[in-house]
N, C-alpha and C positions, 0 to 999 in steps of 0.2 A: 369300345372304339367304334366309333358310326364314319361311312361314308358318303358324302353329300351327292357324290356323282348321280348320272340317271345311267340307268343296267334296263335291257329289256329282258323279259319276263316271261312265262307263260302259268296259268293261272290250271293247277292240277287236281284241287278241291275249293267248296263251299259250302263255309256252315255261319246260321247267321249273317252276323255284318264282315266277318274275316273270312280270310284267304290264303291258301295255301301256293306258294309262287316259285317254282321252281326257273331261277337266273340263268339264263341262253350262253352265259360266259361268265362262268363263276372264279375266273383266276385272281388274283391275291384276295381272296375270300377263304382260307385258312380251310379249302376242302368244301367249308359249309354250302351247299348248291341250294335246301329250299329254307325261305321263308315265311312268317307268318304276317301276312300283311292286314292292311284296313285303307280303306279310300280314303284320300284326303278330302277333309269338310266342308272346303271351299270349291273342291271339284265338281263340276254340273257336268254328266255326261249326254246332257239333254235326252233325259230320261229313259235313256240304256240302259239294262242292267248287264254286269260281267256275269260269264258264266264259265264254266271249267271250259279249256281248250283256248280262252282268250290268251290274246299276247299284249301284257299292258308295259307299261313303263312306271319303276317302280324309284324310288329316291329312299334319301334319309334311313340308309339301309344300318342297325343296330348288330353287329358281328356279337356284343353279349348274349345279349336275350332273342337273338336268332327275330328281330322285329324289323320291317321298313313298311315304307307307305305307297300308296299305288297312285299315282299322280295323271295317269293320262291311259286311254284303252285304242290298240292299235284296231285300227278296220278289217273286220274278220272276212273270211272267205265264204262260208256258210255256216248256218244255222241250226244243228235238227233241234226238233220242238219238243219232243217226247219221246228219251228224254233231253233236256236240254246241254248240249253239247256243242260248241263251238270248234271251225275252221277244222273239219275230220277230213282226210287225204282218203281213206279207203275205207270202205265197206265192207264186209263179209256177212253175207246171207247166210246163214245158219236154221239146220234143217235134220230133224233125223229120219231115216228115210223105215224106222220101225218105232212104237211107242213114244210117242203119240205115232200114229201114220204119215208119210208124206202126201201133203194136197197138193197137188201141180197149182190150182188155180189160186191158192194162197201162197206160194213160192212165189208165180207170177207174178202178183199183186207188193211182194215186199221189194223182189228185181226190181220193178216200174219205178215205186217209192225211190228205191237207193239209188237209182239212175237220175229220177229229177235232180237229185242233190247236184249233180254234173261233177260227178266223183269216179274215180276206178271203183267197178263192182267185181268183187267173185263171187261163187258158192263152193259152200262147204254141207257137206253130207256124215254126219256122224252117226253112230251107231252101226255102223256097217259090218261088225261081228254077227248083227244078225240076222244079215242075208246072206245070198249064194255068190258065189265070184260072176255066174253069168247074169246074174239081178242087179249086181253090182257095175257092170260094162255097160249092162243094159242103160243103168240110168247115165252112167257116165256119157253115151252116146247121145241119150236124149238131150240132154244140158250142151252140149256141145252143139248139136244144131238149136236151139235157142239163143247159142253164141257167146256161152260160156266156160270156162276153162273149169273142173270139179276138182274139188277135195277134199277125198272120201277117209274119213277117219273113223280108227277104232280104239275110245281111247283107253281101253285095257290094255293097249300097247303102246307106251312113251313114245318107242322110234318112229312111231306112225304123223308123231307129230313134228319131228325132225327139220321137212321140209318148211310148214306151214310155220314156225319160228325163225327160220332162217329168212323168208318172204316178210312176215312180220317184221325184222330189225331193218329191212330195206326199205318201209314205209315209213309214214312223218307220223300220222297220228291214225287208226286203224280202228275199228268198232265191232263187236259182233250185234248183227240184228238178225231178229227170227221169236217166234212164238216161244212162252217158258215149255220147259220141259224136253227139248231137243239135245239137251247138254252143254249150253254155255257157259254156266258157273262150273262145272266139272272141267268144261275147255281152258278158261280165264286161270282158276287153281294149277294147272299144269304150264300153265305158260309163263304164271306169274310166282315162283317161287315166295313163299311166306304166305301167301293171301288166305287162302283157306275160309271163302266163303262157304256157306251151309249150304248145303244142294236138300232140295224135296221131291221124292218120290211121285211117278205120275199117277194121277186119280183115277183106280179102275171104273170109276162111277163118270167121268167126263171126258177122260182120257187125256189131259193135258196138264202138263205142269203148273206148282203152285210157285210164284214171283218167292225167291230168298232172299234178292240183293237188294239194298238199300239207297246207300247213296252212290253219287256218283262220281266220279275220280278217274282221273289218269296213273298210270303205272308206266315207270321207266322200262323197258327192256333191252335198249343199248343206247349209245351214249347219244344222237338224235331222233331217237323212236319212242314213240308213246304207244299202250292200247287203254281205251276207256271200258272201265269196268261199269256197270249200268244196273238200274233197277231193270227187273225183267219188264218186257212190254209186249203185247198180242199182235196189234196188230198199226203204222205207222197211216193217220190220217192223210188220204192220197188227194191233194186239191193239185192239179196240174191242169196247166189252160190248154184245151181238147184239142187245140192246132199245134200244140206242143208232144201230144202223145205218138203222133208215128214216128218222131226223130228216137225213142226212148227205147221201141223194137228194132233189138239190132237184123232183123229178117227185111222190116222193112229198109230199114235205111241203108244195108247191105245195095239192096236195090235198087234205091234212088241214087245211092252217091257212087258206090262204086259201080254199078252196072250201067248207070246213067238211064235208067227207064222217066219215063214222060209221059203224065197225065195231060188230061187235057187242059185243066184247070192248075193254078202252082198251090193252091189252098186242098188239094183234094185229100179226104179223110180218110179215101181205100175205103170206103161201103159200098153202096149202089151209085156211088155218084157216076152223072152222065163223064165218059172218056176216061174211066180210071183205067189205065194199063199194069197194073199188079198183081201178080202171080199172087194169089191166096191161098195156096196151097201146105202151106207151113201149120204146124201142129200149133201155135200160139195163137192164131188167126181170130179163133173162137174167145179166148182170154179178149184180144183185142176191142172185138168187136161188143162184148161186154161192156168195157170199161168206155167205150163212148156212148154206147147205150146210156151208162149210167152219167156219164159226165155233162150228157144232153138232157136228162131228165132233172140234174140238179141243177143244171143252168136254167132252165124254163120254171123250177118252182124257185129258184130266187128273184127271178124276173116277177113270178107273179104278187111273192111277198111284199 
């Protein structure tokens, strides 16, 4: 039996020219919710490619052979690039705070990233069995004035992840990002009953996890909520235009917007610039001022290219 109607879509895997497409209202559809689709031939998406997370518009849906065809790709929200994931609502920075070590200035640097997105960011802290409860406050305090809410997990313990599922079913589509070997595919297997990706032990020789996951996919967790499973990745290339980077610290922008502070200039970067009125006194200040360091030296050597 085929249905000719058009059903919107959301596209949950890719392999090859096919797709896996899990239907937004799968009613008189006999239960079946996902199927295997392939773009139509005549379709030009002026040279777009779909990627998992897209929401297309799918036709000539086959209730047999569980087959239809994807006829048109709705306009996504965002992008990430690596790996490629389309229209994600939330972010989760992921980190463990022993084996590998936690680097603040790499934490940093993945926040900055998941924030350009213009997404809700959290972090999440695993491993936390193997520190102290006051090492444990400790950092919870620190993340807090960075202007972050923590969730510190230990995942020898299920109930530990209780709330962080319950938070999960209330998002649309959710990601964990962070360096391999912090515990994501241990996190992802707990969250996502049946999946049981292979975890790798971290390298006493580098101290950092070796990538196990593959490809990339969505998983249902409740009846509007996704999380994307992901090949592991180190570290998210940060191109962000340098007059865009003090809206992304929430210290700064605590102060420009809610305290109303006034530079001299409305362009001002918070360096040495003449008339900047900014408390610099925040623990990130030093990340900050790195990363336009760096974002002015790669501006000046594409200019000279």
């Amino acid at each position: 039996m085929k249905k000719n109607n058009k059903y919107l879509g959301l596209v949950t895997k890719k392999f090859n020219e096919f797709f896996l497409v899990d239907l937004k209202n799968q009613e008189n559809f006999r239960n079946i919710k996902r199927f295997l689709c392939k773009v139509r031939k005549s379709i030009n998406f002026k040279d777009q490619s779909i990627y998992v997370g897209d929401e297309v518009v799918v036709e000539n849906i086959d209730l047999k052979s569980k087959r239809a065809l994807i006829t048109s790709l709705k306009k996504r929200k965002n992008l990430l690039t690596r790996p490629s994931v389309a229209n994600i609502s939330n972010i989760y920075i992921t980190f463990s705070v022993r084996e590998p070590e936690l680097n603040l200035s790499q934490v940093n640097r993945f926040l900055i990233a998941a924030e350009s997105m213009g997404v809700e960011v959290s972090l999440v802290l695993t491993k936390c069995d193997l520190i102290s409860d006051k090492r444990r406050s400790f950092l919870i305090d620190k993340f807090e004035k960075w202007g972050y809410q923590v969730i510190t997990l230990n995942l020898k313990k299920s109930d530990h992840l209780k709330n962080l599922l319950a938070e999960l079913k209330q998002k649309e589509c959710s990601i964990l990002m962070g360096p391999s070997g912090v515990g994501k595919t241990s996190l992802l297997n707990m969250i996502i009953p049946g999946l049981q990706n292979s975890t790798a032990p971290v390298s006493n020789k580098i101290k950092r996890g070796k990538n196990t996951t593959r490809n990339v996919e969505l998983f249902s967790i409740s009846n509007q909520s996704y999380i994307v499973d992901t090949p592991g990745f180190n570290m998210q290339n940060l191109e962000v235009d340098i007059r865009l980077l003090p809206n992304l610290y929430s210290e700064i922008y605590k102060q420009v917007i809610d305290e109303g502070i006034k530079c001299k200039f409305r362009n001002c970067l918070h360096m040495n610039d003449e008339g900047c009125n900014l408390n610099k006194s925040f623990e990130r200040y030093s990340f900050y001022k790195e990363m336009i360091e760096s974002s002015k030296s790669h501006y000046y050597q594409n200019q000279e290219g």
